[in-house]
LUMVEX-991825 format. One record per residue (C-alpha): x, y, z. Coordinates in nm, 2 decimals. Each point is the difference from the previous one (the first is absolute). Layout:
REM LUMVEX-991825
+--------+--------+--------+
!     xx !     yy !     zz !
+--------+--------+--------+
!      X !      Y !      Z !
...
+--------+--------+--------+
END
This chain:
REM LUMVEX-991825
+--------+--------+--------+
!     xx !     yy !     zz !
+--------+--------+--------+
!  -0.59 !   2.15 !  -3.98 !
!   0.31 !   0.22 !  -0.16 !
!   0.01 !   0.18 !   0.42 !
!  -0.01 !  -0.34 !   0.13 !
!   0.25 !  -0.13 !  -0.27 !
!   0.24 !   0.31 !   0.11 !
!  -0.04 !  -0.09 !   0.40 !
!   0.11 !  -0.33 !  -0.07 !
!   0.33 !   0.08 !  -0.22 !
!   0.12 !   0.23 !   0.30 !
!  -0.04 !  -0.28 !   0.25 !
!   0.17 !  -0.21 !  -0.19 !
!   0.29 !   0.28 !  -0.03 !
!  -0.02 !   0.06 !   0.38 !
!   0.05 !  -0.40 !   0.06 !
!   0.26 !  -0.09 !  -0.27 !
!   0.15 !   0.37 !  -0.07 !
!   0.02 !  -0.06 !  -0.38 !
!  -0.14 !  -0.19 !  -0.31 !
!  -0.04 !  -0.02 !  -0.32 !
!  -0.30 !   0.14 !  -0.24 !
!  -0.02 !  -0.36 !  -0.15 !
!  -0.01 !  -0.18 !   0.34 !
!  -0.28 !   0.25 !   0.11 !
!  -0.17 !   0.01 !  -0.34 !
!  -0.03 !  -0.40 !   0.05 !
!  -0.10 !   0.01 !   0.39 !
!  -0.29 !   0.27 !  -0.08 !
!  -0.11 !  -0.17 !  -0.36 !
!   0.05 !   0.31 !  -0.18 !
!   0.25 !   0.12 !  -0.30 !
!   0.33 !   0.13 !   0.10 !
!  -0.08 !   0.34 !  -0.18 !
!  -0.26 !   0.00 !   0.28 !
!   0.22 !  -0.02 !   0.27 !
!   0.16 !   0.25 !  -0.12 !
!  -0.25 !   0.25 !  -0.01 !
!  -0.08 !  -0.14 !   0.36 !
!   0.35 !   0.12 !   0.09 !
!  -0.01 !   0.35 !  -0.13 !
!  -0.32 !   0.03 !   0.15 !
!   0.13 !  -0.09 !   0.33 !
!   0.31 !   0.28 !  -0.03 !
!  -0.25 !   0.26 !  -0.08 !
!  -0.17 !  -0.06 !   0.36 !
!   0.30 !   0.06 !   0.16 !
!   0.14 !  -0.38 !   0.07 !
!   0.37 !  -0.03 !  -0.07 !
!  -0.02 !  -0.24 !  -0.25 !
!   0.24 !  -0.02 !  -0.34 !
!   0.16 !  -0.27 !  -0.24 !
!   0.31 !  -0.05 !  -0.08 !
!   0.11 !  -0.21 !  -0.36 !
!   0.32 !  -0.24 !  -0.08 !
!   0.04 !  -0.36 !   0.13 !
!  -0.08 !   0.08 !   0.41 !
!  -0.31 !   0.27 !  -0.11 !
!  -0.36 !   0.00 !   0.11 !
!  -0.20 !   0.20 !   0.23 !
!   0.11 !   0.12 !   0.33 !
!  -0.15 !   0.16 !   0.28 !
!   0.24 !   0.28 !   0.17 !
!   0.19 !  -0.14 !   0.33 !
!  -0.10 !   0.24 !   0.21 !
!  -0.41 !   0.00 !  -0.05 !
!  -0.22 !  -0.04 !   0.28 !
!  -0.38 !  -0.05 !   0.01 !
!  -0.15 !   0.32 !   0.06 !
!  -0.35 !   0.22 !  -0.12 !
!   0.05 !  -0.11 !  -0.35 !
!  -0.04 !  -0.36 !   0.10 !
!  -0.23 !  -0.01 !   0.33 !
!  -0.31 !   0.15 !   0.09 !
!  -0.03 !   0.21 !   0.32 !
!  -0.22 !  -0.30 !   0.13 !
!   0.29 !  -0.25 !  -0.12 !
!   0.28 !   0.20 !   0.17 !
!  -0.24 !   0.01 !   0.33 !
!   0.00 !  -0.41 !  -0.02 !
!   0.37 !  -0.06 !   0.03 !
!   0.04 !   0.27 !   0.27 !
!  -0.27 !  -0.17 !   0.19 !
!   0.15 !  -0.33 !  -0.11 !
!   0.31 !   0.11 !   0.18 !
!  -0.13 !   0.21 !   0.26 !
!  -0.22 !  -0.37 !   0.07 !
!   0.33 !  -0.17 !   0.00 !
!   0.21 !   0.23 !   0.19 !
!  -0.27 !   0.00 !   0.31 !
!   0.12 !  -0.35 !   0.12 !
!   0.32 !   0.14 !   0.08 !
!   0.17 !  -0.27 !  -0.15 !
!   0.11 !   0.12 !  -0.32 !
!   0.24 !   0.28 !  -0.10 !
!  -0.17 !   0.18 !  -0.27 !
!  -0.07 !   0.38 !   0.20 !
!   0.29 !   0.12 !  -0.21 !
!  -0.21 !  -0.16 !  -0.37 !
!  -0.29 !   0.12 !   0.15 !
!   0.13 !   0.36 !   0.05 !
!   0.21 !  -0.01 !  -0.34 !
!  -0.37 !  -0.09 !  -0.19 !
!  -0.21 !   0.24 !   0.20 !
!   0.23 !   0.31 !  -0.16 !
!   0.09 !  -0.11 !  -0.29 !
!  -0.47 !  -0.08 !  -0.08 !
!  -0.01 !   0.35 !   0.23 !
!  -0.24 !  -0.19 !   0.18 !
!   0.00 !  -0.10 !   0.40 !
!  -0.14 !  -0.34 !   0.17 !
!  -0.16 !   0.04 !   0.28 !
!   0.13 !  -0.19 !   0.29 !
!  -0.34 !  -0.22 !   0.04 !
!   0.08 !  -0.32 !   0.12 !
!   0.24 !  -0.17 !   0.28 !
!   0.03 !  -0.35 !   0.04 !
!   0.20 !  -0.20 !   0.29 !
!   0.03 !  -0.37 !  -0.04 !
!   0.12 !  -0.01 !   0.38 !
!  -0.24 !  -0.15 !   0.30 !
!  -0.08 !   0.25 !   0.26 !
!   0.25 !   0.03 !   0.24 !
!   0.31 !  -0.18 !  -0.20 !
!   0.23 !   0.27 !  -0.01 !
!   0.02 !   0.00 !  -0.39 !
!   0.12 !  -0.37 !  -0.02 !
!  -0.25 !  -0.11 !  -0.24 !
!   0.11 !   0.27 !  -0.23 !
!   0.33 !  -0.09 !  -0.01 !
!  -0.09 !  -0.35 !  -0.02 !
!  -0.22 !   0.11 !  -0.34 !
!   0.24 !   0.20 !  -0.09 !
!   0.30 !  -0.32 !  -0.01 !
!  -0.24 !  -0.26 !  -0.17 !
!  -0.07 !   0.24 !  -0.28 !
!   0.34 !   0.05 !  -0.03 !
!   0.06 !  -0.38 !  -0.02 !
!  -0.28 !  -0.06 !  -0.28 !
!   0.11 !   0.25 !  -0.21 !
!   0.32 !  -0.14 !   0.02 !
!  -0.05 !  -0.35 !   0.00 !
!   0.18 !  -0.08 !   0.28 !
!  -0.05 !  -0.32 !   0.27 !
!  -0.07 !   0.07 !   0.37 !
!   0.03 !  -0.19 !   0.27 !
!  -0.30 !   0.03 !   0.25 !
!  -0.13 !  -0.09 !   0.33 !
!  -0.38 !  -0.08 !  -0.02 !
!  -0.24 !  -0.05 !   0.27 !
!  -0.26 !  -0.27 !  -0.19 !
!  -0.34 !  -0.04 !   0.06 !
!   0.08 !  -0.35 !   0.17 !
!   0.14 !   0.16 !   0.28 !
!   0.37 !  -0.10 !  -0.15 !
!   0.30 !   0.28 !  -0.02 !
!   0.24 !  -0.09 !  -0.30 !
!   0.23 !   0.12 !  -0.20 !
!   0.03 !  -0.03 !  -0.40 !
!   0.11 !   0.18 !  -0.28 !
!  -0.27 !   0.10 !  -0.27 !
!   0.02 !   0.18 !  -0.30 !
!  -0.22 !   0.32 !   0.03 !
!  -0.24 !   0.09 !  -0.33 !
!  -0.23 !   0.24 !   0.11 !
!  -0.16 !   0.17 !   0.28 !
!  -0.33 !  -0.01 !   0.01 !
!  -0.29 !   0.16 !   0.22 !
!  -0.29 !  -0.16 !   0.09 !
!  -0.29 !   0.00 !   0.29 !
!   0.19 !   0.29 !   0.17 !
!   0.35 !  -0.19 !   0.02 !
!   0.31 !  -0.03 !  -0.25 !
!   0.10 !  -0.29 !  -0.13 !
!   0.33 !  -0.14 !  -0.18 !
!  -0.07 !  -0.22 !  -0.29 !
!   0.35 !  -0.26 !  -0.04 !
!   0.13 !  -0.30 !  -0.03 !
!   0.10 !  -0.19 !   0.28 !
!   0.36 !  -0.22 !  -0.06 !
!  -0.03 !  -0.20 !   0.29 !
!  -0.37 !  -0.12 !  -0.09 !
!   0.08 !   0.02 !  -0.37 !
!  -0.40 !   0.19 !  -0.01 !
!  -0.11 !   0.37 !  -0.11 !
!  -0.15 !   0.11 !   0.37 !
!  -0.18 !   0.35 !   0.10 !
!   0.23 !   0.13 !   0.31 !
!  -0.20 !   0.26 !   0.26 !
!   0.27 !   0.30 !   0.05 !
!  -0.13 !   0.02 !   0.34 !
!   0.12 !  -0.34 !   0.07 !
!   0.40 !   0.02 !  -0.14 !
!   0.10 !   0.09 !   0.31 !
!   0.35 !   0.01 !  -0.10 !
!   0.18 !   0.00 !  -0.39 !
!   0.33 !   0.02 !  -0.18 !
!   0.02 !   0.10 !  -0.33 !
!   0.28 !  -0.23 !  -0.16 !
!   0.23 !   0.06 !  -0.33 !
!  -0.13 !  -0.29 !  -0.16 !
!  -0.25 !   0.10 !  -0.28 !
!  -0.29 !  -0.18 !  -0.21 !
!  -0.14 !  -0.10 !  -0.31 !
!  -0.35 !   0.24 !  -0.03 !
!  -0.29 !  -0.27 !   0.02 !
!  -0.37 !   0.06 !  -0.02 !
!  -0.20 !  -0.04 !   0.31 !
!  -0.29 !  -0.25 !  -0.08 !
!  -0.32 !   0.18 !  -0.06 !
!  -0.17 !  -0.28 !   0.27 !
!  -0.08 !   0.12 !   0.31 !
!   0.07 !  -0.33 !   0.18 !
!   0.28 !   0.05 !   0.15 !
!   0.11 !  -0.18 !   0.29 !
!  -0.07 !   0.33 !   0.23 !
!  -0.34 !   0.01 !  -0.11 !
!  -0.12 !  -0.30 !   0.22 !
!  -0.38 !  -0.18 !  -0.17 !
!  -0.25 !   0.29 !   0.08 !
!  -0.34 !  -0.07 !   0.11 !
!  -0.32 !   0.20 !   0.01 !
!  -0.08 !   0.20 !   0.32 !
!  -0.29 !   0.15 !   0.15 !
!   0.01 !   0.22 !   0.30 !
!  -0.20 !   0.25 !   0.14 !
!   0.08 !   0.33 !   0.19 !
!  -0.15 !   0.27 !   0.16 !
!  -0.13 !   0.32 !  -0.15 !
!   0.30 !   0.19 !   0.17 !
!   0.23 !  -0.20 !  -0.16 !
!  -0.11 !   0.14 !  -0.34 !
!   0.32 !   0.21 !  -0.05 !
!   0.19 !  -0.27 !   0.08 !
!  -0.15 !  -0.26 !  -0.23 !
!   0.04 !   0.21 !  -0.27 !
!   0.34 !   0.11 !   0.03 !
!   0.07 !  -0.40 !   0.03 !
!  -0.27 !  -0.13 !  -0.27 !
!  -0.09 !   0.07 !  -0.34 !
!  -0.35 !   0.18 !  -0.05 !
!  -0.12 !  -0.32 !  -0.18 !
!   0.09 !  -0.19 !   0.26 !
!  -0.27 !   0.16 !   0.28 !
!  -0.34 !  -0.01 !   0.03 !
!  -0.14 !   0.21 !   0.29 !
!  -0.32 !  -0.14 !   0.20 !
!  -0.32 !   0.22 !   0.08 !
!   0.10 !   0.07 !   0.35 !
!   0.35 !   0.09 !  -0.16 !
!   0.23 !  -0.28 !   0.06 !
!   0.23 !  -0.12 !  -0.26 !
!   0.03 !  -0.38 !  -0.17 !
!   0.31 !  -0.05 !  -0.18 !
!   0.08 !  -0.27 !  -0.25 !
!   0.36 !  -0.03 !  -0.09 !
!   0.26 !  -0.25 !  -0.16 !
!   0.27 !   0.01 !   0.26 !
!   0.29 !  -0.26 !   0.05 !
!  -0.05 !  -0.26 !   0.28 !
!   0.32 !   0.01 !   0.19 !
!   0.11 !   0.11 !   0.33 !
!   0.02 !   0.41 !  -0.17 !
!  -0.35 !  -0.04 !   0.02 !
!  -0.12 !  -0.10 !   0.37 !
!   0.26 !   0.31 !   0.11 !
!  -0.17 !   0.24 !  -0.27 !
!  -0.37 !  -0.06 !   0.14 !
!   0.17 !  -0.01 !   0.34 !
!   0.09 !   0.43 !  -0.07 !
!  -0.39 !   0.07 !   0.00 !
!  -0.06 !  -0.16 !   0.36 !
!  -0.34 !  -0.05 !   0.13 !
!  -0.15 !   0.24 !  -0.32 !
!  -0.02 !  -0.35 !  -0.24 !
!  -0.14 !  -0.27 !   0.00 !
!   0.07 !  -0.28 !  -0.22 !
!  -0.30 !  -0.15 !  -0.16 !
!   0.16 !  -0.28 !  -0.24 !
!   0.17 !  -0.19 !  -0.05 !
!  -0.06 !  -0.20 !   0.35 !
!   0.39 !  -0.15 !   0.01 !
!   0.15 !   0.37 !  -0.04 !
!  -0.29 !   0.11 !   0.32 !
!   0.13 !  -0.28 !   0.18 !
!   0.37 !   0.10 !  -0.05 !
!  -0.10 !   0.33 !   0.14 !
!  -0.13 !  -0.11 !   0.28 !
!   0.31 !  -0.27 !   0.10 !
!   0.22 !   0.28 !  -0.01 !
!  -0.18 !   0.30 !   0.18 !
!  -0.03 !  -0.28 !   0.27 !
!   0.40 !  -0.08 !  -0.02 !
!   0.00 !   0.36 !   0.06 !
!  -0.21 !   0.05 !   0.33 !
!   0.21 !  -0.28 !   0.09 !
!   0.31 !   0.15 !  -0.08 !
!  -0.10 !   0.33 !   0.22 !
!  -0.26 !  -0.07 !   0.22 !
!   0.28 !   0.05 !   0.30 !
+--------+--------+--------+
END
């Protein structure tokens, strides 16, 4: 109790930088004489810790402490490095020269482990960039001006206030508010396909915790059924849950998935390796539009 007692009085030095033996004595539901035993026994583990008396007295932590082996465990000190080391792999955030600054001072090194690029293949780094500015823009609360593709086949332009990014079923996302509709709206990256970050800031407001947002259009349940080569495939695309595999080794899969136009082009990636088993109007959709096709290139 008394070692967890003492943990606690030295975060609350780190965060505030000073107190008062009463204050603590109160926070921790102990006598002041306590605390400061607790204090002395801090000092004689090496933490910079001393009180001052007269009108502006209390406890104080030196400026110039850092956390270091007296505080964190080796397995601690490994966390943030990976922590960092995590961050640092999506080449979006400058934090090589933290990273380096932590490693020496724990006397520890982080393994360069992971790499993560946000860009599609072949974009030339514009997806990163495009990450990169959006970040920037929720962190700062800042409006931006967009150009969206929509779903409904219509190109506008509006200016949302961005909350958070947000990655989901192999795409990022932009949670915001939309002023033009007045509506909090999910906002595929993939489909700004142009963006101006504006001086005009925000007010921070709380995404609702609904997902029925006008982007996610009324889902439906769908079965379809795929070849045994298709396996890798339907498991990069589905959740395991999702799949159940036949005798001769095809695969059924049942899945909620939004009924909109998204959907006919998604089943259209997998070409002749699906076929759609319910629900009958989506199989007939399917079919009007591979036909539109062959019409379209027959010559």
């Amino acid at each position: 109790m008394k070692e967890s007692r003492l943990f606690k009085i030295l975060y609350c030095l780190l965060d505030k930088g000073h107190t008062t033996a009463p204050e603590l004595a109160e926070k921790f539901e102990v006598s002041v004489r306590t605390i400061y035993r607790d204090i002395d026994a801090l000092s004689s583990a090496g933490i910079p810790v001393y009180s001052e008396t007269g009108r502006n007295g209390g406890i104080y932590l030196m400026n110039n402490f850092v956390l270091d082996k007296a505080v964190l465990s080796e397995n601690e000190k490994q966390e943030i490095l990976t922590a960092l080391q995590s961050l640092n792999a999506t080449q979006n955030i400058n934090n090589s020269a933290t990273l380096g600054k932590l490693s020496a001072l724990f006397k520890s090194d982080s393994e360069d482990w992971l790499e993560v690029d946000f860009s599609r293949w072949g974009n030339r780094n514009n997806d990163n960039e495009k990450f990169e500015l959006f970040k920037q823009a929720v962190i700062n609360r800042k409006c931006v001006k967009i150009i969206y593709a929509g779903s409904s086949e219509i190109i506008s332009e509006r200016v949302i206030q961005p909350l958070k990014l947000m990655y989901k079923s192999m795409s990022w996302y932009l949670k915001a508010f939309c002023t033009k509709r007045q509506e909090y709206r999910l906002f595929k990256l993939t489909r700004i396909l142009d963006f101006e970050i504006l001086d005009e800031g925000f007010e921070p407001r709380l995404f609702p915790k609904s997902e029925n947002t006008p982007l996610q259009m009324q889902n439906e349940m769908i079965k379809l059924r795929f070849p045994r080569e298709m396996t890798y495939r339907v498991y990069d695309e589905f959740d395991r849950d999702d799949v159940d595999r036949l005798e001769n080794g095809d695969l059924i899969v049942s899945a909620d998935m939004p009924q909109d136009a998204w959907l006919v082009g998604y089943i259209f990636s997998f070409g002749t390796q699906v076929e759609i088993i319910e629900p009958a109007p989506l199989r007939k959709a399917l079919a009007q539009k591979a036909k539109e096709i062959y019409e379209k290139n027959k010559t």
